[in-house]
C-alpha positions as CSV (number, residue, x, y, z in Angstrom):
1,X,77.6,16.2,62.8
2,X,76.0,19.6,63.0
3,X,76.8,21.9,65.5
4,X,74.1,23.7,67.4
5,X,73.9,27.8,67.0
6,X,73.2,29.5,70.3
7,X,71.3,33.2,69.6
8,X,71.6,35.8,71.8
9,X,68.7,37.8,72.4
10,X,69.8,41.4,73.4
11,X,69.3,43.0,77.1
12,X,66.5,45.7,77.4
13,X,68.5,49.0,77.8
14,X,68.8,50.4,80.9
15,X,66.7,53.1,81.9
16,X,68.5,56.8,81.9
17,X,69.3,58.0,85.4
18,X,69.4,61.5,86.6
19,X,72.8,61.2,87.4
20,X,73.3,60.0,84.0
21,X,71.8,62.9,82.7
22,X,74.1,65.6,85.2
23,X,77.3,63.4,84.1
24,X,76.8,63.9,79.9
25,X,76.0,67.5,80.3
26,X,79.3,68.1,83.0
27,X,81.5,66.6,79.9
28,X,80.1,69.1,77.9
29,X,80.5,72.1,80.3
30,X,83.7,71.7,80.6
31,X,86.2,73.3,83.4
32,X,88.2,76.3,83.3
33,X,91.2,74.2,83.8
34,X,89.7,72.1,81.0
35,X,89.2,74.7,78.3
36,X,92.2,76.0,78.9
37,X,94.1,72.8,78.1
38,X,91.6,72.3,75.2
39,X,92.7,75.7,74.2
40,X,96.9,75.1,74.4
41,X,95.9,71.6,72.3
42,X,94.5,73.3,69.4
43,X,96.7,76.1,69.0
44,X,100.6,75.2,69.3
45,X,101.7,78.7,70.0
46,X,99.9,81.2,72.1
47,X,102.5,84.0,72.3
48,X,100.3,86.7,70.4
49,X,96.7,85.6,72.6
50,X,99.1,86.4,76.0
51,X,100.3,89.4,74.8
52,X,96.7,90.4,75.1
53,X,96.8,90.5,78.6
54,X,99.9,92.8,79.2
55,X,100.8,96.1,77.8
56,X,102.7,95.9,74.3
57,X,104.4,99.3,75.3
58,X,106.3,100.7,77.8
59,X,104.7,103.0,80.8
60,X,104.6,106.6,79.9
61,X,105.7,109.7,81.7
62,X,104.1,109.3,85.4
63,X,102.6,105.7,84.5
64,X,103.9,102.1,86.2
65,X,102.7,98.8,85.4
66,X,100.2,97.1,87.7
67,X,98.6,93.8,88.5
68,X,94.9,93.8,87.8
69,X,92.5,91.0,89.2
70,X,89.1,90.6,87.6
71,X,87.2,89.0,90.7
72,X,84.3,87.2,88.8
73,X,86.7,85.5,86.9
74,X,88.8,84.2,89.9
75,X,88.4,80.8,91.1
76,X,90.9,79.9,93.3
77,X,92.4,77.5,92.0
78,X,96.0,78.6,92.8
79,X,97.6,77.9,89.2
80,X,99.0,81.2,89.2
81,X,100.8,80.5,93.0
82,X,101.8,77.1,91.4
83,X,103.4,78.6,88.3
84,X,104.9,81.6,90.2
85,X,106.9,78.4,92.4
86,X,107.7,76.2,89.4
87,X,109.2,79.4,87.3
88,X,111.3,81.2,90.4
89,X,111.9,78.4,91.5
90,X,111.2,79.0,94.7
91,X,112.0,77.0,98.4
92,X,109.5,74.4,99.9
93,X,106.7,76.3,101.7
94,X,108.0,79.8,99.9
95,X,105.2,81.6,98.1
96,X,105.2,84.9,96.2
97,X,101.8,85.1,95.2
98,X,98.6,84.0,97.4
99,X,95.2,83.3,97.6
100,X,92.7,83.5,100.3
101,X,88.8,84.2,101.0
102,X,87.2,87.1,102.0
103,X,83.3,87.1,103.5
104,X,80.6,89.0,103.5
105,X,80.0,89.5,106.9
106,X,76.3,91.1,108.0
107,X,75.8,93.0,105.4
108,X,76.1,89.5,103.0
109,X,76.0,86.9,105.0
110,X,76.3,84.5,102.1
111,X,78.8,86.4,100.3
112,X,82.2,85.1,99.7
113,X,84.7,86.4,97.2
114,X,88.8,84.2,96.4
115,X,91.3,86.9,96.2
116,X,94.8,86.5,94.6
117,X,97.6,88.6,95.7
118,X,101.3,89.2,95.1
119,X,103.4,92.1,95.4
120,X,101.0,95.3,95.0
121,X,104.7,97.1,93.7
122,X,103.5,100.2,95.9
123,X,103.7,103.7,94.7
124,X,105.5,104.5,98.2
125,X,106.6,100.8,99.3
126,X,107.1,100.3,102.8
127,X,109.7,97.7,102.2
128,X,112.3,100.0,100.3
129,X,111.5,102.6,103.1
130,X,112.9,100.4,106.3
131,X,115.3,98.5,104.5
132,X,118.9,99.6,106.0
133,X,120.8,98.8,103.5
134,X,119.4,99.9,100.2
135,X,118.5,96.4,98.6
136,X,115.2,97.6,97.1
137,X,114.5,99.4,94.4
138,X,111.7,100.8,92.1
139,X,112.0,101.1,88.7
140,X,111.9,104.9,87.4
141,X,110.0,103.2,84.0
142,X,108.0,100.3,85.3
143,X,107.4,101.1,88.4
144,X,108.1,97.5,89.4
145,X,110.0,97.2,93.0
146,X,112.5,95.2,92.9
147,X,114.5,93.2,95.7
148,X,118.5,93.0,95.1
149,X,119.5,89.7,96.6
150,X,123.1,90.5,96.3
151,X,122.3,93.7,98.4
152,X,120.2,91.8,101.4
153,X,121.5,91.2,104.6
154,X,118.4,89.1,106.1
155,X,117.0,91.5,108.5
156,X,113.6,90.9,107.4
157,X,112.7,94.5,108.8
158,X,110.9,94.5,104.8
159,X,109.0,91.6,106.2
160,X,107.6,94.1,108.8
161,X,107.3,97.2,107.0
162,X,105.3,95.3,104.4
163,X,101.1,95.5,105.1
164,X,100.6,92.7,102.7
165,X,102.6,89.8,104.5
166,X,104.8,89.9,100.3
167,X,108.8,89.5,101.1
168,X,109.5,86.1,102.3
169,X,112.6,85.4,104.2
170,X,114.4,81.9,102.5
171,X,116.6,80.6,105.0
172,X,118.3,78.5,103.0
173,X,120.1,81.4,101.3
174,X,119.9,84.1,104.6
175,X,117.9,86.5,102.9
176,X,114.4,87.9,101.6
177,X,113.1,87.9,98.6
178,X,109.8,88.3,96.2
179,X,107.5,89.4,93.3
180,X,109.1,91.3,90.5
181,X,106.3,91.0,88.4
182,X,108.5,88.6,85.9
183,X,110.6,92.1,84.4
184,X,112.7,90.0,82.2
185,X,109.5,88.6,80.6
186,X,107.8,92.0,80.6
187,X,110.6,93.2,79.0
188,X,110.7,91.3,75.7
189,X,106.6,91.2,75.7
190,X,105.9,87.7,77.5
191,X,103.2,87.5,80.1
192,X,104.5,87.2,84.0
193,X,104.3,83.4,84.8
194,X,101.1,83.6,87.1
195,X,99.0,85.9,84.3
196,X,100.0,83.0,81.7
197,X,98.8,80.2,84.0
198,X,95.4,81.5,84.9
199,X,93.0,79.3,83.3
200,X,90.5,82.0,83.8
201,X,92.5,84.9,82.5
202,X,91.4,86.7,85.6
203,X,95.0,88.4,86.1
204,X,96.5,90.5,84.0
205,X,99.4,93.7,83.7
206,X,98.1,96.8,82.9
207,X,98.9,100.9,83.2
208,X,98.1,103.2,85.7
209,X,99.0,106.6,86.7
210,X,101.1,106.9,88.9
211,X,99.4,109.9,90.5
212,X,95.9,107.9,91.3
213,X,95.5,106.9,94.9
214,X,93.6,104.0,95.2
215,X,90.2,105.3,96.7
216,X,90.3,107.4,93.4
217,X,90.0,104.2,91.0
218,X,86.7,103.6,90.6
219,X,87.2,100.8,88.3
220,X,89.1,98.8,91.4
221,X,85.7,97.7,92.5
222,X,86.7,99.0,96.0
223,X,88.5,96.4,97.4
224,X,91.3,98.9,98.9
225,X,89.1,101.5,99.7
226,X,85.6,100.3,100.6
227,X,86.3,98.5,103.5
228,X,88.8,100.3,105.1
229,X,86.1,101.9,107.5
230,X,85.4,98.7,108.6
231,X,87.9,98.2,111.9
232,X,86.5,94.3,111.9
233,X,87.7,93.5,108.7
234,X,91.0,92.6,108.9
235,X,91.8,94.6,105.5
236,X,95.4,96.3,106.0
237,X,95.3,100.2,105.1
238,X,95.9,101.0,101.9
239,X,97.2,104.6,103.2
240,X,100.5,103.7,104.1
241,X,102.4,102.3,101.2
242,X,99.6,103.2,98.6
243,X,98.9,100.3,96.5
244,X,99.1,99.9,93.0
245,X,97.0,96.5,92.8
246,X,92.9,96.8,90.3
247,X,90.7,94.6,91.4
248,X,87.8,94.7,89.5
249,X,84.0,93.8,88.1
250,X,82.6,92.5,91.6
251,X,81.7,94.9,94.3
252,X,83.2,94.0,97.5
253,X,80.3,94.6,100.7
254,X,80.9,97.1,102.9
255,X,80.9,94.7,106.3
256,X,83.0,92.2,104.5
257,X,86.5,90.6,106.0
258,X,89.7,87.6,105.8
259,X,87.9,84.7,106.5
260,X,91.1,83.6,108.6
261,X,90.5,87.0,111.1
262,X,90.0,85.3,114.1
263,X,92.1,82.4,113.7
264,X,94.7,82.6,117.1
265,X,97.7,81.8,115.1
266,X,100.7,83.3,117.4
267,X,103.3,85.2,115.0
268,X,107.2,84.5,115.3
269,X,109.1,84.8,119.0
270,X,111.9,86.4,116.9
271,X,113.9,84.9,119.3
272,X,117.3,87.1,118.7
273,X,115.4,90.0,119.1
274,X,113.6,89.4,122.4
275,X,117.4,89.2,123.4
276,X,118.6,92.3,122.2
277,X,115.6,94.4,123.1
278,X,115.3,93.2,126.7
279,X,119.4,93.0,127.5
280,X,120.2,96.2,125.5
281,X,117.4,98.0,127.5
282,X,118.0,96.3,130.9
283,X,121.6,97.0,130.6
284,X,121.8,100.6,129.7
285,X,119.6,101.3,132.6
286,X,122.3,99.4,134.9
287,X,124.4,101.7,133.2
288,X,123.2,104.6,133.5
289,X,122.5,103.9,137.3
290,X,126.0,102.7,138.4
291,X,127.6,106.2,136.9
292,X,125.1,108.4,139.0
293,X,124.1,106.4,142.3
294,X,127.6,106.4,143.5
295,X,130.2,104.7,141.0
296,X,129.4,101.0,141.5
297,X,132.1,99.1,139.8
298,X,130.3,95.8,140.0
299,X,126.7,97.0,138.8
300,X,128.7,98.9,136.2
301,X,130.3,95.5,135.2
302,X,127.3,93.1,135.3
303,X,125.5,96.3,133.6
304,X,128.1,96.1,130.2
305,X,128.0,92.1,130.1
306,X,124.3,92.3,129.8
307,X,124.0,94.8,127.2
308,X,127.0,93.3,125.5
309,X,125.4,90.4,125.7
310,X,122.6,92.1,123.9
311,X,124.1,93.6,120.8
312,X,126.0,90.0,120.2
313,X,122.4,88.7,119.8
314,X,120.9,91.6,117.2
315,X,123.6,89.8,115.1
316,X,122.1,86.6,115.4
317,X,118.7,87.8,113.6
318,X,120.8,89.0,110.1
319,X,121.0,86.0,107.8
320,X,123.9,87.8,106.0
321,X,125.8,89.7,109.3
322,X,128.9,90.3,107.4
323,X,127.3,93.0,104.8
324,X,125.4,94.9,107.9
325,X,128.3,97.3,107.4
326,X,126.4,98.8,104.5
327,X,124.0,100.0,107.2
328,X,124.9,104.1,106.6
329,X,122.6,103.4,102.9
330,X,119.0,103.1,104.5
331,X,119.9,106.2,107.8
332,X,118.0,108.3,105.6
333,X,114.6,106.5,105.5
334,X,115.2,103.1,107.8
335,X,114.6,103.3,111.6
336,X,116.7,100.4,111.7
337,X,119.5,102.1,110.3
338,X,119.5,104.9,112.4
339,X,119.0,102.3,115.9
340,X,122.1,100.3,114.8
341,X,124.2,104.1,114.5
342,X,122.5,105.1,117.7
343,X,123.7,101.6,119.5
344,X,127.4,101.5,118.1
345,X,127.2,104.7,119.4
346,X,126.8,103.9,122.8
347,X,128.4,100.7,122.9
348,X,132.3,102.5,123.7
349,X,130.6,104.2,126.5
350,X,129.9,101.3,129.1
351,X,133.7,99.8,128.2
352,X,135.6,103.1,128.7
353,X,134.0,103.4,131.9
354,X,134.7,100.4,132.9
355,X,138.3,101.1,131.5
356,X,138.6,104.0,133.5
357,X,137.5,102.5,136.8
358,X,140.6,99.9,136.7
359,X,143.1,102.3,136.0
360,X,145.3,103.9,138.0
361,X,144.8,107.8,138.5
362,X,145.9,109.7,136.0
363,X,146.1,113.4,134.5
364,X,142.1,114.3,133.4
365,X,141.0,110.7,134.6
366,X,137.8,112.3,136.7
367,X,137.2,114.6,133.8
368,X,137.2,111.6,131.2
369,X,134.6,109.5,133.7
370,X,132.6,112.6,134.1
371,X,132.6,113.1,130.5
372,X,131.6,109.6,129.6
373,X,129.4,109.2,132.4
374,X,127.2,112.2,131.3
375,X,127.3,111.1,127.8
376,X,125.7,107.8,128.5
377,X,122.0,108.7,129.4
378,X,121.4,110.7,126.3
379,X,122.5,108.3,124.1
380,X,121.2,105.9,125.4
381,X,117.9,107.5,125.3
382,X,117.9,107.9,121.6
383,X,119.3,104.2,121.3
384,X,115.8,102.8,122.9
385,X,113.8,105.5,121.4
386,X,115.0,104.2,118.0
387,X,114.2,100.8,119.0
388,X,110.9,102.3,119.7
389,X,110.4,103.7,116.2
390,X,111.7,101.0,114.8
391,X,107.9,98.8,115.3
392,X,106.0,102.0,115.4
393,X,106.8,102.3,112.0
394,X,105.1,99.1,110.9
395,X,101.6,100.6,111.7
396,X,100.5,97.4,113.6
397,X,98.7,98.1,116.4
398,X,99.8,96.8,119.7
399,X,103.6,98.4,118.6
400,X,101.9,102.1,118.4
401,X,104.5,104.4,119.9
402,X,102.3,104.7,123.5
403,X,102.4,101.3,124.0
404,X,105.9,100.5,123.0
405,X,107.5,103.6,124.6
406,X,106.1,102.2,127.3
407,X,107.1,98.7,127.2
408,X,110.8,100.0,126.1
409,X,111.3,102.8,128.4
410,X,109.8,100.8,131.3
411,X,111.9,98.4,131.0
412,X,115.1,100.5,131.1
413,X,113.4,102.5,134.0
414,X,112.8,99.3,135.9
415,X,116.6,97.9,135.8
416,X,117.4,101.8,136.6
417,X,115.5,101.4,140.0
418,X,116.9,97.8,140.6
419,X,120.3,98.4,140.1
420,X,119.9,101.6,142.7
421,X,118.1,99.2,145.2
422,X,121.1,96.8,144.6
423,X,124.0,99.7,145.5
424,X,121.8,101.1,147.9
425,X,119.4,98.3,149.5
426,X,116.6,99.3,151.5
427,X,113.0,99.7,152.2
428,X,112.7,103.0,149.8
429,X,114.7,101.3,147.4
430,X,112.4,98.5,147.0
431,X,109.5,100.7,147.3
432,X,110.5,102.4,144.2
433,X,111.6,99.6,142.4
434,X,107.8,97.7,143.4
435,X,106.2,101.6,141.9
436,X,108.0,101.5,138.6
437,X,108.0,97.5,137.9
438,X,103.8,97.8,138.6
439,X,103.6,101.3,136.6
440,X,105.0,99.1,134.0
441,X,102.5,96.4,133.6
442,X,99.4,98.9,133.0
443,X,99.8,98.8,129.1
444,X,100.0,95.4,129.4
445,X,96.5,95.1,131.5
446,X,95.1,97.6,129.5
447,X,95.3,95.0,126.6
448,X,94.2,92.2,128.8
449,X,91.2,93.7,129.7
450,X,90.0,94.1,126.4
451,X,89.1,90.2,126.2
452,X,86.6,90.9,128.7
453,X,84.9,94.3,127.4
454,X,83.6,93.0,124.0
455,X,82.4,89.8,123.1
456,X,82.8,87.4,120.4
457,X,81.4,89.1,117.7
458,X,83.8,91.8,117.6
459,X,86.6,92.4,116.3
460,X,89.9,94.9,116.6
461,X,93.4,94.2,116.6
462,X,94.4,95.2,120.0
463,X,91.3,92.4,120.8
464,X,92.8,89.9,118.9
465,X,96.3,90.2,120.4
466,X,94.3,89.8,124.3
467,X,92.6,86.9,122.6
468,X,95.8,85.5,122.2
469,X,97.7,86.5,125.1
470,X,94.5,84.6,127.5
471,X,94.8,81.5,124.4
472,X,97.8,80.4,123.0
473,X,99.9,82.6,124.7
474,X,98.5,82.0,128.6
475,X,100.6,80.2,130.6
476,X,103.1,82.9,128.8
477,X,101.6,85.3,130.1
478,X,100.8,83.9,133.6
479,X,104.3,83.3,133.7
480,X,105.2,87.1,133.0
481,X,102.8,88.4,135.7
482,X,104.5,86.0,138.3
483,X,107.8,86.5,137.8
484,X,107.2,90.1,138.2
485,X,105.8,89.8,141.0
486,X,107.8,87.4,142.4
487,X,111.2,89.4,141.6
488,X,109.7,92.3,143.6
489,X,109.5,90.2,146.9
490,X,112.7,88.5,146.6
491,X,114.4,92.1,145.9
492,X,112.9,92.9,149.9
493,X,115.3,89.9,150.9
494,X,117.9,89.7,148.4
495,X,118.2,92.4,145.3
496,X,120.9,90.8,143.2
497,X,118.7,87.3,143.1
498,X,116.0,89.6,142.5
499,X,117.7,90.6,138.9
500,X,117.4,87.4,137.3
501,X,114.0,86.9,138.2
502,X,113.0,90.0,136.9
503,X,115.4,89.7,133.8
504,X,113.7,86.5,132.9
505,X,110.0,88.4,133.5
506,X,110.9,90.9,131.3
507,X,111.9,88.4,128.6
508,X,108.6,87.0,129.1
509,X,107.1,90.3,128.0
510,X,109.4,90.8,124.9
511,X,108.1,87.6,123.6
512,X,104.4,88.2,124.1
513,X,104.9,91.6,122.7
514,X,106.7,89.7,119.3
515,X,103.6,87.0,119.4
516,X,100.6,88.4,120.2
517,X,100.8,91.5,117.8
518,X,98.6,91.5,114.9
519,X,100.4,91.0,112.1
520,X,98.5,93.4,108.4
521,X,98.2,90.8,105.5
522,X,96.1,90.0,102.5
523,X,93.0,88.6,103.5
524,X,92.6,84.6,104.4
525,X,95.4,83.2,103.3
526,X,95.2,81.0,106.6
527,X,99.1,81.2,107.7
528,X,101.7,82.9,109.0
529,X,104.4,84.1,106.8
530,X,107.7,81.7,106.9
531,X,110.2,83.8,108.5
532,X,112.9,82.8,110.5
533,X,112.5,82.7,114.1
């Protein structure tokens, strides 16, 4: 029986699509990410092609290495922040390199440029400057700052100092840490772990002189120097820790700025240090009162407690409080150095008075008080004014020396009138008290009222922090402005109710003055740094 062949007869082919078309030639392209991979495939070791992009040799007599970032070759595509984690091995959520967006504002509206960042190893770092305890160094041959973990006590005062938002604080081990630039690799001629990941080769290590400013290198493309004219952009200033940091090739616009500049993100309450500012200040102006309005033992008393109360917080902020004894390293360059001399100065004063007062008369006793006594308002005015100098010396805005003197000494001057209308209650008292506490909160208006002089379209950083302080931060704020008003009525009716209030209003202001500053970073790199809080 034969069995019946079936023939197929072929289908028609289909017709070529444009999409089709776009899909064959996109293989062929080929991605950075791609070609790089095609790259490692076809050549098993690539040690002499990425010792092209670093210096074979050492940095000469008044040379340092640098980062430099060719801008038409960068993509974004973080591989260098990816490698930089996997090689440090770095915490969840910890980065030492970033990238972010900058735009082109009115000048090039359509403009937009990714910018990669780490540390810009600073030819006078601002880190290294503040820290109190000596845990930074820069290398006299490399120029590379470096961060000595064993040295750190977790301030984070590096993290404030810094314009570029570059030390991260890791909580898990209590201290700060960041970009080295990969030394050890440097040092037996392998590229740093981000300049070896880029698909794009668009970061590399090269020399510079140590003696060029940045608004001298011409070859940077501008991107330091350009913009920093332009108060909108959002740019920190180059100026204060001179960065070391070429980018290159692509001309940055003049209006240009961080495409995250007017996200409202509120920076960290810094909860120990709202504490110790506002108790160390309210209580050395009850100090200082109680010794010169007539010898109040109980103002005296409540007076130490609060400050005491402050100085046991400060501690509270160090992720490593038992090395803060190494504090006497940084007193010759660190503002936080010199506040915590300036404090433990001060700190004997309030208890041997309070010494004094129990005891029973003896030889010299008046002479001791008086002696004391007098000793406690100067000190105590170069503990606050260290304080002061201590966030002036970030060069953020809203902590300019004006404005925080004011905030600082006002609040001292406020607890000085309210402890004198507590020993000695009456209608002047509180008159002088209401005068002071109002004086007061004209900085703080004056920043408020900014929101409603300029509109939308511009930009400055004492107008972000109002922005903030009437969105995020409003019923903050609200809060503030009531309490301080409320604790000057209840002072008419009863002063020592009055000093909580006002206590609690005053904290109020120490946290808006922690989370509505404007905090200097590299541009768009839409976050807020992961300190501890």
């Amino acid at each position: 029986m034969k069995t019946a062949t079936i023939r197929r007869i072929p289908a028609p082919p289909l017709p070529v699509t444009l999409i089709d078309q776009l899909l064959a030639e996109q293989v062929t392209l080929g991605t950075p990410a791609a070609r790089f991979a095609e790259i490692h495939d076809r050549v098993p070791d690539l040690a002499d092609h990425y010792r092209q992009l670093i210096p074979l040799t050492k940095p000469g007599l008044g040379e340092q290495y640098a980062f430099e970032v060719a801008l038409d070759r960068c993509t974004g595509c973080k591989a260098c922040v990816s490698a930089c984690h996997s090689l440090n091995g770095l915490d969840e959520g910890e980065t030492w390199r970033d990238t972010g967006v900058l735009l082109g504002g009115t000048n090039a509206p359509g403009w937009q440029q990714t910018i990669t960042s780490a540390c810009h190893h600073c030819q006078d770092p601002g880190c290294m400057n503040g820290c109190p305890v000596g845990a930074y160094e820069k290398d006299n041959h490399t120029g590379i700052v470096r961060h000595l973990d064993d040295q750190c006590i977790g301030c984070s005062y590096c993290i404030l100092k810094c314009p570029y938002d570059v030390p991260k604080y890791s909580k898990k081990r209590g201290i700060v840490r960041k970009c080295d630039m990969c030394h050890q690799r440097l040092a037996e001629g392998e590229a740093p772990a981000c300049v070896q990941a880029c698909p794009t080769e668009a970061i590399r290590i090269v020399k510079i002189s140590r003696d060029q400013k940045p608004e001298t290198r011409t070859e940077a493309g501008g991107f330091f120097s350009s913009i920093i004219n332009n108060q909108q952009s959002a740019i920190p200033d180059y100026t204060v820790t001179q960065p070391t940091t070429r980018y290159v090739a692509r001309e940055i616009p003049a209006t240009a700025f961080a495409a995250d500049r007017d996200r409202l993100v509120p920076q960290p309450t810094h909860w120990p240090l709202v504490m110790m500012l506002t108790l160390t200040q309210a209580g050395i102006g009850m100090i200082v009162t109680s010794t010169y309005a007539g010898r109040s033992a109980v103002t005296l008393l409540i007076g130490t407690l609060i400050f005491l109360c402050g100085m046991a917080a400060s501690v509270l902020h160090l992720g490593q409080p038992l090395k803060a004894w190494r504090f006497f390293l940084g007193l010759r360059t660190s503002w936080l150095s010199r506040e915590i001399l300036a404090f433990s100065l001060f700190a004997p004063i309030p208890l041997v008075l309070c010494t004094l007062s129990r005891l029973p008369d003896f030889p010299f006793k008046n002479l001791c008080y008086l002696i004391t006594a007098h000793s406690a308002l100067p000190l105590g005015f170069i503990a606050i004014f260290t304080s002061v100098m201590i966030y002036h010396d970030t060069h953020r805005s809203l902590w300019r020396f004006p404005l925080t003197s004011a905030r600082f000494f006002g609040t001292a001057c406020c607890f000085v009138a309210l402890a004198y209308a507590i020993i000695h209650p009456g209608f002047e008292a509180t008159e002088c008290f209401a005068v002071v506490a109002i004086v007061k909160l004209i900085p703080e208006i004056h920043i408020l009222l900014l929101q409603r002089r300029y509109d939308v379209s511009t930009w400055f950083p004492d107008v972000h922090s109002a922005r903030l302080q009437f969105g995020p931060l409003r019923l903050l704020t609200v809060t503030r402005f009531v309490l301080a008003c409320l604790s000057i009525v209840t002072l008419a009716i009863n002063p020592w109710a009055a000093l909580p209030i006002f206590l609690a209003s005053e904290t109020l202001e120490r946290m808006i003055f922690f989370k509505s500053v404007q905090a200097p970073k590299m541009p768009g790199t839409f976050g807020v740094s992961p300190t501890h809080v």
